[in-house]
DSSP file (Angstrom, degrees, kcal/mol; ACC not computed):
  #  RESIDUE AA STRUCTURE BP1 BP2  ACC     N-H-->O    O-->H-N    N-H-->O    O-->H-N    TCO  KAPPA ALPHA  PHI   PSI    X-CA   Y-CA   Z-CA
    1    1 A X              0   0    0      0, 0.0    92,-1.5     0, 0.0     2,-0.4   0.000 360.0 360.0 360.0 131.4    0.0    0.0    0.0
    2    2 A X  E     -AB  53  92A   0     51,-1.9    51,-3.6    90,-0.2     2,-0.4  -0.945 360.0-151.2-125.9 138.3    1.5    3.6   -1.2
    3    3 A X  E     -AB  52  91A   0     88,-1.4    88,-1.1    -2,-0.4     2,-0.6  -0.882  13.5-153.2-112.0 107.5    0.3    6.7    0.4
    4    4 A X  E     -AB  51  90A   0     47,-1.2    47,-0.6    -2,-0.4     2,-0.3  -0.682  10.8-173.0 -95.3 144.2    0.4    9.8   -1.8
    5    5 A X  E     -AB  50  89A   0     84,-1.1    84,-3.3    -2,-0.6     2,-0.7  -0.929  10.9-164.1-114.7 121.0    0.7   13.2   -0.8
    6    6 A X  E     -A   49   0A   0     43,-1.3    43,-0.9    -2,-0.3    82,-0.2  -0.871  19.6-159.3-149.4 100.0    0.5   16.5   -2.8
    7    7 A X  E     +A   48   0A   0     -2,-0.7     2,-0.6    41,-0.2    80,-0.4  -0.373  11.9 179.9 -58.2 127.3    1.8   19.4   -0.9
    8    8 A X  E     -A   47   0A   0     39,-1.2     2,-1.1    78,-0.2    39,-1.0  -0.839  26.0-149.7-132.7 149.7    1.1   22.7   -1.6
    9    9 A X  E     -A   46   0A   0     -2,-0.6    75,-3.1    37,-0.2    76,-1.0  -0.734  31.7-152.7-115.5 109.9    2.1   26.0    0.0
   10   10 A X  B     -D   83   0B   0     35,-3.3    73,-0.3    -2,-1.1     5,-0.2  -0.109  23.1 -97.7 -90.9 171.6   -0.9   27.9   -0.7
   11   11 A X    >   -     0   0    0     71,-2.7     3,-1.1     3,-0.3    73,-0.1  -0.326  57.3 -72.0 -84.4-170.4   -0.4   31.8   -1.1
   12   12 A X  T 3  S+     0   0    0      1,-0.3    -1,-0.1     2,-0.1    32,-0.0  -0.374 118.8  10.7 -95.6 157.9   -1.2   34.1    2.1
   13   13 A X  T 3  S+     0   0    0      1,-0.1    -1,-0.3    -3,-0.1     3,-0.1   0.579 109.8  80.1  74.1   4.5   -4.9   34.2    2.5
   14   14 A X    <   +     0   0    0     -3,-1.1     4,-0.4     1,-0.1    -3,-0.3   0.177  55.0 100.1-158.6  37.4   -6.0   31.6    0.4
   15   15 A X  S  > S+     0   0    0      2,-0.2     4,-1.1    -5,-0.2    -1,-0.1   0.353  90.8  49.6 -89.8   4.9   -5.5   27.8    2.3
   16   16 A X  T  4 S+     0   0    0      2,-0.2    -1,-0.1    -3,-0.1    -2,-0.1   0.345 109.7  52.8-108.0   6.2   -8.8   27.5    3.2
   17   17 A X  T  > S+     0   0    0      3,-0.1     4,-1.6    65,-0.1     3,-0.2   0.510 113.1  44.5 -86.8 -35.6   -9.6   28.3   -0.2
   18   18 A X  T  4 S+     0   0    0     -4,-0.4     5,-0.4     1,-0.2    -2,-0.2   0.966 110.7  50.4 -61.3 -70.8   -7.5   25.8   -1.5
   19   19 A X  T  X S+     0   0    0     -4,-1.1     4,-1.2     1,-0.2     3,-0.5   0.616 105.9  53.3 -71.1  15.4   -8.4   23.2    0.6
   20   20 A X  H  > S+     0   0    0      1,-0.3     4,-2.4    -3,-0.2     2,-1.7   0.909 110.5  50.2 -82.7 -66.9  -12.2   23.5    0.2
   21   21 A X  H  < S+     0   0    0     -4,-1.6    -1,-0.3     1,-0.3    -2,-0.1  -0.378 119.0  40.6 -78.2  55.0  -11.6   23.3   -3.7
   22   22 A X  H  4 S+     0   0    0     -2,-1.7    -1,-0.3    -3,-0.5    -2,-0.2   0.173 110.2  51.1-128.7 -61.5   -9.5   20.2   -3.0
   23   23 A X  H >X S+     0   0    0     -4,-1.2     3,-2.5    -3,-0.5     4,-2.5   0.987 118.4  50.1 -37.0 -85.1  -11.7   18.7   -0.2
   24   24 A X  H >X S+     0   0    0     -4,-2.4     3,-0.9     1,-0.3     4,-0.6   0.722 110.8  42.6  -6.1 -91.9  -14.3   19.3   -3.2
   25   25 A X  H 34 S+     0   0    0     50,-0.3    -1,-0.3     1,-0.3    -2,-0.2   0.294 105.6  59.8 -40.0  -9.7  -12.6   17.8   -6.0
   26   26 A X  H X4 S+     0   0    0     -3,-2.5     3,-1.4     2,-0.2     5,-0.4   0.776  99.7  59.7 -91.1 -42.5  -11.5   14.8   -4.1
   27   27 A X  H << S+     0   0    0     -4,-2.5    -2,-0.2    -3,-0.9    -3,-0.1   0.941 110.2  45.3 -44.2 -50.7  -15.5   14.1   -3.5
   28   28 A X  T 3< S+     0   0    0     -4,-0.6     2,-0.3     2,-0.1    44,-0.3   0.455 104.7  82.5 -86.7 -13.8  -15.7   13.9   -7.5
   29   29 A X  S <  S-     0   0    0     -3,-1.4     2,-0.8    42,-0.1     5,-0.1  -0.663  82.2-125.1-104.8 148.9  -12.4   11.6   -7.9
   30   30 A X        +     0   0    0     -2,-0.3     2,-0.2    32,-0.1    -2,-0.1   0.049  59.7 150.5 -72.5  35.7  -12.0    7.8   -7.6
   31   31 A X    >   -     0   0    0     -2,-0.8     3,-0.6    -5,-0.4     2,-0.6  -0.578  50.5-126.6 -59.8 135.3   -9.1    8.6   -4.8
   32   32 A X  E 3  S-C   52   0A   0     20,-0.5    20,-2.9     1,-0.3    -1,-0.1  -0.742  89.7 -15.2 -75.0 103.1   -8.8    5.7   -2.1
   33   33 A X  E 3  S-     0   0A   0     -2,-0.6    -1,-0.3    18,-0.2     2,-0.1   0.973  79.7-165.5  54.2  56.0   -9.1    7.7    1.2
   34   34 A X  E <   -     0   0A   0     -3,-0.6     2,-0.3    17,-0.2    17,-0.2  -0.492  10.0-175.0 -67.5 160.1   -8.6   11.1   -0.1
   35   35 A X  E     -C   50   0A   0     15,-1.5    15,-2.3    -2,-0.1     2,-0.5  -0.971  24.6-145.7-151.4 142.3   -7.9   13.3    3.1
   36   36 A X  E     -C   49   0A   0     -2,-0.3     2,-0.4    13,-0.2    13,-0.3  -0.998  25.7-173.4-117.1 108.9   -7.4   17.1    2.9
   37   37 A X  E     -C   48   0A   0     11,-1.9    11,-3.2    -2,-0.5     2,-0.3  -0.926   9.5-158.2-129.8 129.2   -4.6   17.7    6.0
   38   38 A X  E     -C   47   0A   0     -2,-0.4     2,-0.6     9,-0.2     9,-0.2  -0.871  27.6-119.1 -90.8 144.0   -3.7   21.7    6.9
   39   39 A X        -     0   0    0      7,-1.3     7,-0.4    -2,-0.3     6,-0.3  -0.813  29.1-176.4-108.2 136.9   -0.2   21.8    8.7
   40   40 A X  S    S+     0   0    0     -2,-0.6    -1,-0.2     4,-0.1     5,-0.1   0.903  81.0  31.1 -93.7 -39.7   -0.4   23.1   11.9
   41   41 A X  S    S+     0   0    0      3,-0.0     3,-0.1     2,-0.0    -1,-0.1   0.568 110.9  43.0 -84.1 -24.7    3.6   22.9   12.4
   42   42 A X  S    S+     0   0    0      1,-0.3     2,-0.3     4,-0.1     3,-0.1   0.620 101.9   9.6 -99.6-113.3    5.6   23.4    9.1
   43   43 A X  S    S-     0   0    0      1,-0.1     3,-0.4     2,-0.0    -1,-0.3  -0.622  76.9-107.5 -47.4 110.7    5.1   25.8    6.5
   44   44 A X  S    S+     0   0    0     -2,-0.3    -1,-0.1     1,-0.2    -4,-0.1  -0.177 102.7   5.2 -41.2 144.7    2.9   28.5    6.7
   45   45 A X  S    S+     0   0    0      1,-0.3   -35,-3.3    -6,-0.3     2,-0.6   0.808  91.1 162.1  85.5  41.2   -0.3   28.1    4.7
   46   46 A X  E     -A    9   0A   0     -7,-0.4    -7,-1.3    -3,-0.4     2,-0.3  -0.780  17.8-168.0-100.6 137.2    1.0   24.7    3.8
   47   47 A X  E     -AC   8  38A   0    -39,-1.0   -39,-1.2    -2,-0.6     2,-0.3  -0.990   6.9-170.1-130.0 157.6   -2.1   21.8    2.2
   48   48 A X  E     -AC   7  37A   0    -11,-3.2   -11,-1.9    -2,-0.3     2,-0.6  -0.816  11.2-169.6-124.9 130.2   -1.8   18.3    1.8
   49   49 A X  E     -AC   6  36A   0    -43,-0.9   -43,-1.3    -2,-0.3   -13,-0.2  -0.981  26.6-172.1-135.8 113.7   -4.5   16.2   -0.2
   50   50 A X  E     +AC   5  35A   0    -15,-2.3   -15,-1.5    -2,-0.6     2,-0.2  -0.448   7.2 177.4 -98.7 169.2   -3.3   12.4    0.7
   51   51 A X  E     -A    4   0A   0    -47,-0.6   -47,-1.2   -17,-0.2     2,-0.4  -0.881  27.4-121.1-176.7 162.3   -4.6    9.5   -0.8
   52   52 A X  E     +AC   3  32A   0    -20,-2.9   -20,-0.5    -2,-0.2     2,-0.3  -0.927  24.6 175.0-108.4 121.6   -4.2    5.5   -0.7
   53   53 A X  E     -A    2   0A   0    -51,-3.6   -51,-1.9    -2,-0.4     3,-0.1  -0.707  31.7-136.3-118.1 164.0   -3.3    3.5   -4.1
   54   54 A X  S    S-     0   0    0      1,-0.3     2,-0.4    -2,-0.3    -1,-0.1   0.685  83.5 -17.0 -94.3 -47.2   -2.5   -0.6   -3.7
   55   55 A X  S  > S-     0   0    0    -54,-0.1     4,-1.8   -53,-0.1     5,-0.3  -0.996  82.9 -73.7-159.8 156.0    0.4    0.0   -6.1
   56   56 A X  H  > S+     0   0    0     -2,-0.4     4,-1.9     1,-0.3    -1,-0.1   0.672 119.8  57.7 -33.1 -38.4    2.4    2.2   -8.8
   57   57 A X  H >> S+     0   0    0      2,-0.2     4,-2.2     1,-0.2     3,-1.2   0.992 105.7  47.0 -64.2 -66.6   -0.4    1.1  -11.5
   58   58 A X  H 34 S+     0   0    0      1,-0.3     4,-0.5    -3,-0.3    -2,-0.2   0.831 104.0  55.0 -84.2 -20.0   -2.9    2.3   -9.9
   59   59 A X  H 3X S+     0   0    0     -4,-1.8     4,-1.4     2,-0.2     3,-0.5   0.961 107.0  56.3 -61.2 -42.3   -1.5    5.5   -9.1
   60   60 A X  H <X S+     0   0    0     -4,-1.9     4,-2.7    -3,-1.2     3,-0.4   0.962 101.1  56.8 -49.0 -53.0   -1.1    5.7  -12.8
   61   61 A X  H  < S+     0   0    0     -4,-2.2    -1,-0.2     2,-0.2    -2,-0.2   0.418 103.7  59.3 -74.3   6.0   -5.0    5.1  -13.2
   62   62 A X  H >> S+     0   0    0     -4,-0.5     4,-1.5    -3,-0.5     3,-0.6   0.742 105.1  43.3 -85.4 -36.9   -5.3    8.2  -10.9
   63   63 A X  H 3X S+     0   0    0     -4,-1.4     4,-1.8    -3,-0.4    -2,-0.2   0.800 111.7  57.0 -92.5 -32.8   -3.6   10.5  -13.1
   64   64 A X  H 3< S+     0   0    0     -4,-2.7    -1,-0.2    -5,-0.3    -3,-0.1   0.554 107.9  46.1 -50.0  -9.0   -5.4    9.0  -15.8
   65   65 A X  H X4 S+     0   0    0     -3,-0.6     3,-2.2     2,-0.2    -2,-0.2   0.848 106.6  56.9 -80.1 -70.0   -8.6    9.7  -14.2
   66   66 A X  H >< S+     0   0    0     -4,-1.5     3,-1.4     1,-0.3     7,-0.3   0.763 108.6  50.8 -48.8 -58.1   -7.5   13.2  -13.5
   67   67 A X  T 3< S+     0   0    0     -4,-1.8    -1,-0.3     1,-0.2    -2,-0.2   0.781 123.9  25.8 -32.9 -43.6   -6.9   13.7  -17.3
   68   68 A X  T <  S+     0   0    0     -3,-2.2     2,-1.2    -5,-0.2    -2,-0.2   0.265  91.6 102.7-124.7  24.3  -10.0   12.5  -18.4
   69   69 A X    <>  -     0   0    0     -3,-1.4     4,-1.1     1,-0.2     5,-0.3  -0.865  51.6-167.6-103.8 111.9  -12.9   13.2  -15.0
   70   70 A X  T  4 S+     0   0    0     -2,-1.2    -1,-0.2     2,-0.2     5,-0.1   0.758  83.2  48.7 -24.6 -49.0  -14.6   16.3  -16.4
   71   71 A X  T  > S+     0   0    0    -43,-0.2     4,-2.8     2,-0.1     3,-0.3   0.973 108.3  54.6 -85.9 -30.5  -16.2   17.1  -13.5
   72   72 A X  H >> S+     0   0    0    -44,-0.3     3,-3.8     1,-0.3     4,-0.8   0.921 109.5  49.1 -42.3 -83.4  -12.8   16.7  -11.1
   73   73 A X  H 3< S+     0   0    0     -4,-1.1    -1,-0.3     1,-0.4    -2,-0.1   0.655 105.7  55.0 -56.4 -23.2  -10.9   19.0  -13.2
   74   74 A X  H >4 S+     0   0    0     -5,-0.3     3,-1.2    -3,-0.3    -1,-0.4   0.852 108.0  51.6 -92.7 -27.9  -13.8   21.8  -13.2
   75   75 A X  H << S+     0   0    0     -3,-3.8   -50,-0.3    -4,-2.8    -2,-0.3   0.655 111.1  49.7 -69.5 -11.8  -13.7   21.7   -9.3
   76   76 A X  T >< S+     0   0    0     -4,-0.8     3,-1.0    -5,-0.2     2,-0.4  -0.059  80.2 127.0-124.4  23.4  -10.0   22.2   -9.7
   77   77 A X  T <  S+     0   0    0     -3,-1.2    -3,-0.1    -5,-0.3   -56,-0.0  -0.697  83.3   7.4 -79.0 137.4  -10.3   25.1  -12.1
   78   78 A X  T >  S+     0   0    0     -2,-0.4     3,-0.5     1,-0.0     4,-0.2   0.513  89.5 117.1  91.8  -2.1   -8.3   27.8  -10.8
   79   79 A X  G X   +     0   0    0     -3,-1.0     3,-0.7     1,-0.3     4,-0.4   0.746  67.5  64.8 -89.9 -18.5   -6.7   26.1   -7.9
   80   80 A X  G >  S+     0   0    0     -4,-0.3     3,-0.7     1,-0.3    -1,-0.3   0.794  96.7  60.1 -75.0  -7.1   -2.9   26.5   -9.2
   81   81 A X  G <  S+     0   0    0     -3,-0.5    -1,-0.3     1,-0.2    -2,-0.2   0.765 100.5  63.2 -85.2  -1.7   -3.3   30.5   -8.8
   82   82 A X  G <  S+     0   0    0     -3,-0.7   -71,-2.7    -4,-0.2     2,-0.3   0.665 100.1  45.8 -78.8   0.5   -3.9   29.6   -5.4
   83   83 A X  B <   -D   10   0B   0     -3,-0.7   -73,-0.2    -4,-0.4   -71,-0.0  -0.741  57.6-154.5-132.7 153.5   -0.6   28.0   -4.4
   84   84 A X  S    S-     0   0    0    -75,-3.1   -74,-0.1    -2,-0.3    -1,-0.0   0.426  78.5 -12.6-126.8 -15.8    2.7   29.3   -5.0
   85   85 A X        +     0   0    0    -76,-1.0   -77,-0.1     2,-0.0   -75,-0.1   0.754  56.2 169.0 173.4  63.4    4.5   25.8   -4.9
   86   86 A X        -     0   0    0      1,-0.1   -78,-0.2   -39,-0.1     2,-0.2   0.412  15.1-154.3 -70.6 166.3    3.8   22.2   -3.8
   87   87 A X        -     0   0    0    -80,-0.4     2,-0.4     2,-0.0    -1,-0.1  -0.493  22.3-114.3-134.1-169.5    5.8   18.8   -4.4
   88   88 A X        -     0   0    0    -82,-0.2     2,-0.3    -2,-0.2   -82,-0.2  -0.977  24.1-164.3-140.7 119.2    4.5   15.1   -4.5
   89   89 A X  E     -B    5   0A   0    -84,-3.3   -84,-1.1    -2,-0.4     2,-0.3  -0.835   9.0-168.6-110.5 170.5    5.2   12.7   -2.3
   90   90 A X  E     +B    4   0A   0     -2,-0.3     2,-0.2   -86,-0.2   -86,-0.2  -0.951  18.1 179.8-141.1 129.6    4.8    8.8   -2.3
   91   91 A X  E     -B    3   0A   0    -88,-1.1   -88,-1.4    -2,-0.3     2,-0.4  -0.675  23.4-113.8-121.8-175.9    5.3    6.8    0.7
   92   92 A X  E     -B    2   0A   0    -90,-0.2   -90,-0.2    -2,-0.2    -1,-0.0  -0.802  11.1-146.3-109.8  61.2    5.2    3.2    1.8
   93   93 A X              0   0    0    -92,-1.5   -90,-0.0    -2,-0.4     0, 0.0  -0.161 360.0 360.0 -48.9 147.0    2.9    1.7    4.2
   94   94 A X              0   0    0      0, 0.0    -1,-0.2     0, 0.0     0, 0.0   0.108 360.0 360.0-103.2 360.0    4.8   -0.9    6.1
C-alpha cells in the first residue's frame, strides 16, 4: 500500500480556499481515502491532499482519471493561482 501526498504551499490568505476546492474535488475523484490535512507545524499556509493507491499502476490510473474526469478538473479550475508551490510525495505503508 502507497500513500500519496501533494503538498502545496498555498499563497497568504487563500488555504482554506484551497483546501475547500480540494476537499471538493476529491468528493468527485476515484481517490482511495482522499484526506485534505492543513499543517499546523511546518510551512505556513502549507495543504496536503493524501490518498491511498494498492500500487504504482494504480496510481497511474489516478492520473489517468484526473486527465479525463470532467467534473474533477472543473472543481479544480483555478486552484494553481492559489498556491505558489507544492511537491508530491509517495510513501510506503509498512
Amino acid at each position: 500500500m502507497l500513500v500519496v501526498r501533494n503538498c502545496f504551499v498555498a499563497k497568504p490568505g487563500n488555504a482554506s480556499k484551497l483546501a475547500a476546492q480540494l476537499k471538493e474535488a476529491a468528493a468527485l475523484s476515484k481517490l482511495r481515502k482522499p484526506r485534505v490535512l492543513t499543517d499546523f507545524t511546518g510551512d505556513f499556509n502549507r495543504v496536503i491532499l493524501e490518498h491511498e493507491v494498492e500500487n504504482v499502476g494504480e496510481f497511474d490510473a489516478a492520473l489517468k482519471d484526473y486527465a479525463t474526469n470532467a467534473a474533477f478538473r472543473d472543481k479544480l479550475k483555478g486552484y494553481a493561482d492559489l498556491y505558489t508551490t507544492g511537491t508530491r510525495e509517495i510513501l510506503q505503508l509498512l
